[in-house]
FIKOLPA-136658 format. One record per residue: residue in one letter; x, y, z of N, C-alpha, C in turn. Coordinates in steps of 0.1 Angstrom, whole numbers, always signed. Layout:
<recs>
{'A',{X,Y,Z},{X,Y,Z},{X,Y,Z}}
...
</recs>
This chain:
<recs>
{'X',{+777,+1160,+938},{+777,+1158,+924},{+788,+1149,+920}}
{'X',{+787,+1139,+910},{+791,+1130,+901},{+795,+1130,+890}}
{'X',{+808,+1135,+889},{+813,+1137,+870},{+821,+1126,+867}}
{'X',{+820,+1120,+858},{+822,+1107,+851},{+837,+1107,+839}}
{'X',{+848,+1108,+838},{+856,+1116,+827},{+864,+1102,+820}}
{'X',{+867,+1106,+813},{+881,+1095,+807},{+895,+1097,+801}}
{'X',{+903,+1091,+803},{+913,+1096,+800},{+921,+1084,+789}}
{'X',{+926,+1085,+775},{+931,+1078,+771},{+942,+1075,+768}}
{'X',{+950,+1062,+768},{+967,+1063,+766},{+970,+1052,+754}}
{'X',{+980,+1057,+749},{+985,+1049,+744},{+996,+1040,+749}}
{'X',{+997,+1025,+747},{+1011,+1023,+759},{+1018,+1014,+752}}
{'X',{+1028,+1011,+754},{+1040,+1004,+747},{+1039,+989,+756}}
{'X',{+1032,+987,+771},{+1033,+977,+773},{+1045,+973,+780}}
{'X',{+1051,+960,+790},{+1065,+962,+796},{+1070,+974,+805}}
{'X',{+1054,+975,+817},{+1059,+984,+823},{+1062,+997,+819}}
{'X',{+1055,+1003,+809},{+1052,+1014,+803},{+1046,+1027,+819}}
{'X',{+1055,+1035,+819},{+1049,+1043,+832},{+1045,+1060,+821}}
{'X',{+1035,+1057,+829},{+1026,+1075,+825},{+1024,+1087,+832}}
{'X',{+1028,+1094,+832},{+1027,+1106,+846},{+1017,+1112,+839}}
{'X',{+1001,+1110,+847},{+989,+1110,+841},{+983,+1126,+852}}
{'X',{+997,+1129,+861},{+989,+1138,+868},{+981,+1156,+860}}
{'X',{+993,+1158,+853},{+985,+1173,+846},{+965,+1170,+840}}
{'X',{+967,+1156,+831},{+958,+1154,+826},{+945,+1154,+838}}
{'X',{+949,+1146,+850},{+937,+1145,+865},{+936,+1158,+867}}
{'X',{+942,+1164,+866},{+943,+1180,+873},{+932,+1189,+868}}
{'X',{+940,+1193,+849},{+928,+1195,+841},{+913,+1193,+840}}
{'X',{+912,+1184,+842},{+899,+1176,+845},{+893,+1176,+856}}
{'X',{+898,+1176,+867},{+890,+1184,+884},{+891,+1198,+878}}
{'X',{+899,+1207,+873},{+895,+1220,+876},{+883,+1225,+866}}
{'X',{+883,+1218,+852},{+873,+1218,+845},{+861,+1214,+849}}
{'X',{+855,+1209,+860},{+845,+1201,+869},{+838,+1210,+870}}
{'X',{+846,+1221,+873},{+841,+1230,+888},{+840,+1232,+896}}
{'X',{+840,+1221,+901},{+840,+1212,+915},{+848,+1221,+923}}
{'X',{+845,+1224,+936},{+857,+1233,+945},{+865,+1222,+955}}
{'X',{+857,+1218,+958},{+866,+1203,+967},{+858,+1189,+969}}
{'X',{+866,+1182,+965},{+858,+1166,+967},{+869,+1156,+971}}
{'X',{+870,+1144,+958},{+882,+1137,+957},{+878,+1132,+944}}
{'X',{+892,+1131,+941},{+888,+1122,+924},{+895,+1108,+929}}
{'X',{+890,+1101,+919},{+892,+1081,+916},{+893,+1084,+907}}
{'X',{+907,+1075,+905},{+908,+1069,+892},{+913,+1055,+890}}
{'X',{+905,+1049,+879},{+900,+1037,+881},{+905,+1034,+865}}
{'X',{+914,+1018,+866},{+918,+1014,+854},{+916,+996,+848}}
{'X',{+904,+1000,+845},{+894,+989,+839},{+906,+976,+830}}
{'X',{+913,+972,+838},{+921,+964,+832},{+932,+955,+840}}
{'X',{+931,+944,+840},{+939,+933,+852},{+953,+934,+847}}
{'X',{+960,+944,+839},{+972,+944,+837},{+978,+956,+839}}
{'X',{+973,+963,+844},{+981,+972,+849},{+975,+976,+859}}
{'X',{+982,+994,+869},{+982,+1000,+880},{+984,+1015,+883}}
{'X',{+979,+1019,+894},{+981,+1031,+896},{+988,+1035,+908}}
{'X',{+997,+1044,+908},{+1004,+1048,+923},{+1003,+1062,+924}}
{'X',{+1012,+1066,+933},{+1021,+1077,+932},{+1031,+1074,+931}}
{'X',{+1043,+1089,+926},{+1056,+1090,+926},{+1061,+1100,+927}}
{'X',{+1075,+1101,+926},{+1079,+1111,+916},{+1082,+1107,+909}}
{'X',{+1082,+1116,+895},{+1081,+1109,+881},{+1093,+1117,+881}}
{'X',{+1105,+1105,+885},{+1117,+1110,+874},{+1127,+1098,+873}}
{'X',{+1136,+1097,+865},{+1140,+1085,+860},{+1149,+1077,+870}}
{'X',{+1150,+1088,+881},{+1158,+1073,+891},{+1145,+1064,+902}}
{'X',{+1135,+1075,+906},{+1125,+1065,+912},{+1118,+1056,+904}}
{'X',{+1113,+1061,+891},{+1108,+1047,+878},{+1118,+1037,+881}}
{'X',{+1129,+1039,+880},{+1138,+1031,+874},{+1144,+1019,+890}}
{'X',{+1140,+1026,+897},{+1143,+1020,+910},{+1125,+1009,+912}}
{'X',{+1116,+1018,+907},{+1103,+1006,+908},{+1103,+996,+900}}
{'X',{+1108,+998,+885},{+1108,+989,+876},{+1114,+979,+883}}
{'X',{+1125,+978,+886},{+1141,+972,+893},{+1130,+964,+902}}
{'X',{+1121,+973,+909},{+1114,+964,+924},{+1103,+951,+916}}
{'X',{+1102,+954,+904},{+1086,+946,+899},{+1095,+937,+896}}
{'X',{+1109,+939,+889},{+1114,+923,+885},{+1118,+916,+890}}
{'X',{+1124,+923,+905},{+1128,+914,+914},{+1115,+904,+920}}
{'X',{+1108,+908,+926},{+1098,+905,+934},{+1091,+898,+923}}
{'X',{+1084,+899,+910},{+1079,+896,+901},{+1081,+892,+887}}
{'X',{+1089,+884,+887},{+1102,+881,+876},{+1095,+873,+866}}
{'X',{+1094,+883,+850},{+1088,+876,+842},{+1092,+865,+836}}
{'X',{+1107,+861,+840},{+1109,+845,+834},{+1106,+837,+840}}
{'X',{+1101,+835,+856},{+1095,+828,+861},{+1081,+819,+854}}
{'X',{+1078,+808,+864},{+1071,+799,+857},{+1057,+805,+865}}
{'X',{+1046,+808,+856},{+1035,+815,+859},{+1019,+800,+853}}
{'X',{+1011,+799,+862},{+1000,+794,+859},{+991,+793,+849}}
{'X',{+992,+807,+853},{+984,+817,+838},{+990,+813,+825}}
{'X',{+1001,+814,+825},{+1006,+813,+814},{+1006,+797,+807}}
{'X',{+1007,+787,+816},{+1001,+775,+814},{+988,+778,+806}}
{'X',{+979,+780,+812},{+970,+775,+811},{+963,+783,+793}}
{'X',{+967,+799,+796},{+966,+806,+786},{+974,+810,+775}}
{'X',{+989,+803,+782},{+997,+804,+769},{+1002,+822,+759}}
{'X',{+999,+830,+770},{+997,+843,+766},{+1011,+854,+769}}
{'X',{+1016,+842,+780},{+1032,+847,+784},{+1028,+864,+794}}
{'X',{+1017,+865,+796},{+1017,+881,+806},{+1010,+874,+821}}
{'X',{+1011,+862,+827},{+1010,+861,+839},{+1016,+869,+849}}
{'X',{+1031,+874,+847},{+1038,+885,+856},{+1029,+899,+855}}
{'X',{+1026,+899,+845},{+1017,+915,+844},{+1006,+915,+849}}
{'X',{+996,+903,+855},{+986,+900,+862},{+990,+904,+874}}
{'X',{+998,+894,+879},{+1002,+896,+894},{+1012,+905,+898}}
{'X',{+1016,+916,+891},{+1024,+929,+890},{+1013,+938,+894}}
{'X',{+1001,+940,+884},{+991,+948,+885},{+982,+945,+900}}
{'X',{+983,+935,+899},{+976,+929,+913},{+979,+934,+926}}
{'X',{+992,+937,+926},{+998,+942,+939},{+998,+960,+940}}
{'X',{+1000,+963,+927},{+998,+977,+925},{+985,+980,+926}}
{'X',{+974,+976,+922},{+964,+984,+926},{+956,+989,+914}}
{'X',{+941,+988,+909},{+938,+991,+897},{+932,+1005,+900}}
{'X',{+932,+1011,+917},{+925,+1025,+916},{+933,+1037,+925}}
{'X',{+929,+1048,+925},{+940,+1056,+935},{+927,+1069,+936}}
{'X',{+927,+1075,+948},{+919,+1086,+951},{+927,+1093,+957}}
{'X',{+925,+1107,+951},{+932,+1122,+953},{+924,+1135,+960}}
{'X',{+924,+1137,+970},{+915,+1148,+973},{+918,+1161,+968}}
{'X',{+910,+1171,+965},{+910,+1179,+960},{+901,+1191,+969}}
{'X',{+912,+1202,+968},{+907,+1217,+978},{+910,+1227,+964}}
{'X',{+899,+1240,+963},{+896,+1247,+954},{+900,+1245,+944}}
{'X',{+900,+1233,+938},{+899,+1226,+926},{+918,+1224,+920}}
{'X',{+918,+1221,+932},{+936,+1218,+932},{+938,+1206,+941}}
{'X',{+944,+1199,+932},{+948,+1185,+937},{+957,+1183,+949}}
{'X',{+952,+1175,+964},{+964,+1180,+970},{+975,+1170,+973}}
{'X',{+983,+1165,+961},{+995,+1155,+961},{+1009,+1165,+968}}
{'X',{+1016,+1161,+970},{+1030,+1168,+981},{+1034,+1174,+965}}
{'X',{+1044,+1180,+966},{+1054,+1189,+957},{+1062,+1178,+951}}
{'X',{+1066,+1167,+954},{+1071,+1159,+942},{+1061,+1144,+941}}
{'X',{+1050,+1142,+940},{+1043,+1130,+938},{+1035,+1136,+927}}
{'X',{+1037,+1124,+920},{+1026,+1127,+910},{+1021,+1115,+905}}
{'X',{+1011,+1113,+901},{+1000,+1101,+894},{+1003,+1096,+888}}
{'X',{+1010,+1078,+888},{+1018,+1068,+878},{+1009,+1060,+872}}
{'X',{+1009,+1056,+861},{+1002,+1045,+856},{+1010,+1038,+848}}
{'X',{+1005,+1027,+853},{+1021,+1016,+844},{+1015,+1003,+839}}
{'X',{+1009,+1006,+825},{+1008,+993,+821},{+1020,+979,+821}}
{'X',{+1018,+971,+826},{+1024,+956,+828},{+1024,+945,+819}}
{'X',{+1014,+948,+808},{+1014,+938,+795},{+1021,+937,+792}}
{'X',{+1024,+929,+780},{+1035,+923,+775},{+1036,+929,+760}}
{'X',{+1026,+940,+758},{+1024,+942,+747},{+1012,+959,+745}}
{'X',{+1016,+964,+728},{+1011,+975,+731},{+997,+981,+734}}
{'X',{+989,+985,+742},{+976,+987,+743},{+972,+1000,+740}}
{'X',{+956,+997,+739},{+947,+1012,+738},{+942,+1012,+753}}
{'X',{+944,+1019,+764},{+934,+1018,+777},{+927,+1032,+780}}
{'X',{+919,+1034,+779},{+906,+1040,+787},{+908,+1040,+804}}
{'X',{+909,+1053,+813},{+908,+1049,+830},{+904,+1059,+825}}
{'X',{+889,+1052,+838},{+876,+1061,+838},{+882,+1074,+856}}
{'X',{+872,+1082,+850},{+873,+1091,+868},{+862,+1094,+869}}
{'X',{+862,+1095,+884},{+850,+1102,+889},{+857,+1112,+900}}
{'X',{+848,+1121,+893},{+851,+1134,+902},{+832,+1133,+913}}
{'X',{+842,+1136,+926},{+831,+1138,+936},{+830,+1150,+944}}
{'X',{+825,+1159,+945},{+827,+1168,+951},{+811,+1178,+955}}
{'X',{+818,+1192,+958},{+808,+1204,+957},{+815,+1215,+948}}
</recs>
């Protein structure tokens, strides 16, 4: 079986991180589903999904890694061409990943004791995003 769900955020944009795991949780165990895997999938070329732990020295040590590696004052193509100034949040998102799958045993997610489900919009600005899930299971 195939359940379809959505989850919606509000985001500030600039690397905006969301610890989206309670909400995935809720929603496999609402399924009914006893074991499958969920996807979650974020219909948008500016941002990403990981894992972590969500507490403010690991954010703060990934943020640290996106600027180094992906520094928004740099001179970006995109931004030539589109003039939109979020070329870094392209190729930020790009490396992170727009999807993540979680397996799931008696309708419990099985991430370690400190990882949990990041989503980090990379715009440059505030958004409304929609990430769809699919829950698959029995």
């Amino acid at each position: 079986m195939v359940i379809t769900k959505e989850i919606s955020l509000n985001t500030r944009g600039n690397a905006d991180m969301h610890d989206i795991t309670a909400e995935v949780a809720r929603l496999v165990s609402e399924s009914e589903l006893n074991s499958g895997v969920v996807t979650i999938f974020c219909p948008s070329s500016t941002s990403g999904l990981t894992t972590i732990e969500f507490e403010s020295g690991a954010l703060s040590d990934l943020e640290r890694l996106f600027d180094e590696i992906v520094d928004p004052r740099r001179d970006y193509r995109h931004d030539q061409r589109w003039h939109d100034g979020n070329g870094h949040s392209h190729v930020r998102a790009a490396l992170l990943g727009p999807s993540l799958s979680v397996p799931f045993v008696s309708q419990r997610l099985t991430l370690g004791t400190w990882q949990q489900i990041l989503y980090i919009d990379f715009d440059t600005r505030p958004r409304k995003r929609q990430l769809v899930m699919q829950i698959i299971g029995e």
